[in-house]
N, C-alpha and C positions, 0 to 999 in steps of 0.2 A: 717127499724126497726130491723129487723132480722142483721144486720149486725150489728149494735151496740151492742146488746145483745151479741150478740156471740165473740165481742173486748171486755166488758166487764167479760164476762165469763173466756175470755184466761187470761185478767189478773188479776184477782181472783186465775186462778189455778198457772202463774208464779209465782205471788208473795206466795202462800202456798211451792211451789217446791223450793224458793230461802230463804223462811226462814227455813224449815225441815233442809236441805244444810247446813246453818249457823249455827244452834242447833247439828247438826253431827259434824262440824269441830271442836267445844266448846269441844264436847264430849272425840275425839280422843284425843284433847290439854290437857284437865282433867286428862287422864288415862295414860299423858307417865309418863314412871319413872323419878325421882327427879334427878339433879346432883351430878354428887359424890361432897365428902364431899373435900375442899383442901389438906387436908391432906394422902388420897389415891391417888390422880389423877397423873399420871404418870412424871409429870412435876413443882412437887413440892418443888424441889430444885430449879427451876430454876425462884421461885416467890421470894426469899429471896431477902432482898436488902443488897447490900456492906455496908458495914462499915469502918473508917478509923478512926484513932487518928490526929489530929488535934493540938495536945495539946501545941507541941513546933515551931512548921509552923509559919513561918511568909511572908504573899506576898509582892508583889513589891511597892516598893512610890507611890503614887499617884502622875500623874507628876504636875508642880508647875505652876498657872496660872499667870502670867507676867500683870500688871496694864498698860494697853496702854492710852496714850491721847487723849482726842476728835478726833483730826487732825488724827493720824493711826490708828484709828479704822471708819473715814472717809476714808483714804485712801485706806485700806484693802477693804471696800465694792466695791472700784472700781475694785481694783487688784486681779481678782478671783485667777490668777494663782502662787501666792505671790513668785514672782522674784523681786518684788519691783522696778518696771515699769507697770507703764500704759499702754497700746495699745492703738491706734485710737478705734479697735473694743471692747475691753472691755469700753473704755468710753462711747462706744456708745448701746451697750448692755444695763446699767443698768439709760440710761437718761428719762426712759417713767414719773419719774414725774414731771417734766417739760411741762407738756403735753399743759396744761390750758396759761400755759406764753408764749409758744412759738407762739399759736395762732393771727397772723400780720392778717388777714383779721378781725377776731371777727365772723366769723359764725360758732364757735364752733367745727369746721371741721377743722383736722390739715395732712396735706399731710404729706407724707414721706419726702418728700425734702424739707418744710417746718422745720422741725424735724431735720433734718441730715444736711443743710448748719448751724442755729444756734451754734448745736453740734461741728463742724468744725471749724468751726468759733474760737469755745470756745476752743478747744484745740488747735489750728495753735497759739491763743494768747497766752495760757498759755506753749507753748513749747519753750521757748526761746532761746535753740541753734539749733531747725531745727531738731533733728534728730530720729522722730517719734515716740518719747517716752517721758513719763513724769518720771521725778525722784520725790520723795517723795517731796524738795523743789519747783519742778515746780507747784506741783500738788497742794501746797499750796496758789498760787495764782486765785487757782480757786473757792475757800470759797467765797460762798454767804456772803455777809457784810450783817450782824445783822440790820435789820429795828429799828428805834428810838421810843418807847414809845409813844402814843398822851399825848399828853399835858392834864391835868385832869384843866376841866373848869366846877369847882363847883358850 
C-alpha cells in the first residue's frame, strides 16, 4: 500500500514540476522583443523583386503538332525508339495485352514461352524479307482484323 501512495505522490509532484516548466517557457516566449519591422532589417534590398518590361517580347512558336493516322500512331506505340523500325524486342516489350488470348491451355496461367513463341511467331510472319526488322509497311500487316458486329435478332 505504501508503495502506491508514494507512485502516486511522485506523480502528482512530476506532473506540478512539468507544468510550472511549460508556464515558464510561455513566459520567456511572451517577453522577447518583437521583430524588426522589413523596412530596417539589414537585408531589405535584397526582398525586392525584379521587374522587367515585356512590352515588345515576343517568344518562340509553339511547335506544330502533325495529324498522324490510326496505323502511325499504332505504329509509334510499337517503336519506342522512332527510327521507324520495329525490333524483335520492342515488339515484344509492349505485347502483355494479349495476355488472356494467348492462353493454349485455358488455366488462366500463361508461361513465358507461351507468351514469346506466339510473339515470334507473329513477327517471323509479318517480316517478310527476313531481316529482323519491321518497316512501317510490314508492320501493317500485323493489324488485328476488326471482329463483324452480331447480327441484331429482334
Amino acid at each position: 500500500m505504501n508503495r502506491i501512495a508514494l507512485g502516486a505522490i511522485l506523480a502528482l509532484v512530476l506532473t506540478g514540476v512539468g507544468l510550472f516548466w511549460w508556464q515558464g517557457r510561455a513566459e520567456v516566449e511572451r517577453g522577447a522583443p518583437p521583430p524588426l519591422p522589413l523596412e530596417t532589417a539589414e537585408f531589405a534590398d535584397e526582398l525586392e523583386l525584379p521587374q522587367a518590361v515585356v512590352g515588345d517580347l515576343l517568344g518562340p512558336e509553339p511547335p506544330q503538332a502533325t495529324e498522324l493516322t490510326r496505323e502511325q500512331r499504332r505504329f509509334f506505340r510499337y517503336d519506342r525508339d522512332r527510327d521507324l523500325r520495329i525490333t524483335r524486342n520492342e515488339m515484344l516489350s509492349s505485347r502483355t495485352d494479349a495476355f488472356r488470348k494467348l492462353d493454349i491451355d485455358g488455366n488462366n496461367l500463361l508461361t513465358f514461352e507461351e507468351w514469346a513463341v506466339a510473339t515470334v511467331d507473329r513477327f517471323e510472319g509479318a517480316d517478310a524479307d527476313g531481316n529482323d526488322w519491321l518497316t512501317p509497311i510490314e508492320f501493317a500487316t500485323t493489324k488485328s482484323r476488326p471482329s463483324k458486329p452480331p447480327a441484331c435478332r429482334c
